[in-house]
N, C-alpha and C positions, 0 to 999 in steps of 0.2 A: 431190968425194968421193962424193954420193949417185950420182952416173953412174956410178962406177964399182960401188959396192954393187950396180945397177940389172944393170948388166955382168953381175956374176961370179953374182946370181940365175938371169938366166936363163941365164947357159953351164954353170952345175949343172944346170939343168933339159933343157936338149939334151943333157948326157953321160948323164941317168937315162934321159932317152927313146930312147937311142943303143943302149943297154946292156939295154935291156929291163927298166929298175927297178920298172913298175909290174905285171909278169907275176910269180908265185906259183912258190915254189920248187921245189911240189908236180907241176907239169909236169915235174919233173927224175925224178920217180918210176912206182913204177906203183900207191900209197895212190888207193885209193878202190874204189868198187863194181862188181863184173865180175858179170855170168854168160856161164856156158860151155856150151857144145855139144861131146860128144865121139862118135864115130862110129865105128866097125868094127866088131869084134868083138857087143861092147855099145852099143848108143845111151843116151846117160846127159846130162841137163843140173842143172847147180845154179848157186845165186850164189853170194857170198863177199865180202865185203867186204876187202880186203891191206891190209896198213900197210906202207912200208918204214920201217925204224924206224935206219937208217943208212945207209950207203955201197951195202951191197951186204941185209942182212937184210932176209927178208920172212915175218908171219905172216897169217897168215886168222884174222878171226870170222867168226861169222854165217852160216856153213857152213849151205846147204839146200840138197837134192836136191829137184828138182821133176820127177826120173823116179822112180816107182818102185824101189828096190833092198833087195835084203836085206843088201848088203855094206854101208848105212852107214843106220843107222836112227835114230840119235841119239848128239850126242856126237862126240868125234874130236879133232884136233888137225890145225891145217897149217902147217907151217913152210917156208922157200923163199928163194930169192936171187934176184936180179936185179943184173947185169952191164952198167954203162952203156958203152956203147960207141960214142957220141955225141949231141950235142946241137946242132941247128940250130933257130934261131929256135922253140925251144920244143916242136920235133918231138923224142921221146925213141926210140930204136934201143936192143937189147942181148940178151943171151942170158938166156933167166927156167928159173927150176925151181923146183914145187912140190910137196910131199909131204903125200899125206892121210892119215890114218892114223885109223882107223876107233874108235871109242868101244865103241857097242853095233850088232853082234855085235866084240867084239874081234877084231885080227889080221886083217884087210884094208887093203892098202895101194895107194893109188892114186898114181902119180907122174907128171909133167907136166913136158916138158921140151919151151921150144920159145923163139922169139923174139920180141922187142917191136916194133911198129912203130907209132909211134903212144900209139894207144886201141884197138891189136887185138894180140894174142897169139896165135901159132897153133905147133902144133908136133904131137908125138906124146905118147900116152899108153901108158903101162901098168898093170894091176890084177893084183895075187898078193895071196891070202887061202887062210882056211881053211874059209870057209862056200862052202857048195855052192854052184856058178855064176858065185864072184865072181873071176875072172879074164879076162885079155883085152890088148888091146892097138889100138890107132887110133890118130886124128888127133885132134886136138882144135880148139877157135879159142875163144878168150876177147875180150869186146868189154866195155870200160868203159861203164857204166850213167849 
């Protein structure tokens, strides 16, 4: 009886190691700390910290620009998806889009649409506001911190 208890321990233990049971679910997402580099039009980088907080939702804190801008100087709001569209041994792939939406100066909005590979995000950008200068459109690349 104890061989076999001894057994079925460790063939639990080879289906958790099989399966990936000691990796964090949180690879399934794209929650945690990014800063971004965007290019064209405007050259503009910030961090942000994402949550996915479901399936598919995603917000930002922690929003900094560390280029100078007049389009977001404090404040804001980012809400955004992310579309898993598979999972191999812990590498995450899928379609992401984020929306910024400016605090103080109100009415600038910067959107981010591009895909995940990884711990890297790249795709295009756009920016429509109301303050002078703050429009545009580029690439972008997000790299997990």
């Amino acid at each position: 009886m104890r061989q076999f208890g001894i057994a079925m321990v460790m063939a639990a233990g080879l289906i958790l190691a099989a399966c990936g049971g000691g990796s964090s679910s949180s690879s399934n997402t794209v929650s945690g700390n990014w800063t971004a580099t965007l290019t064209g039009t405007q050259d503009l980088t910030f961090t942000t910290s994402l949550s996915q907080s479901n399936s598919t939702a995603v917000t930002g804190t922690n929003l900094s620009f560390t280029t100078s801008t007049p389009c977001f100087t404090s404040g804001g709001t980012q809400t955004g998806s992310f579309v898993l569209s598979g999972n191999f041994n812990g590498n995450i792939t899928g379609s992401f889009q984020l929306t910024i939406t400016s605090g103080t100066p109100p009415g600038n909005t910067l959107v981010l649409n591009g895909s995940v590979n990884n711990n890297t995000i790249t795709g295009t950008w756009t920016l429509s506001g109301v303050t002078s200068g703050c429009t545009g459109s580029g690439n972008f690349t997000l790299n997990r911190m």
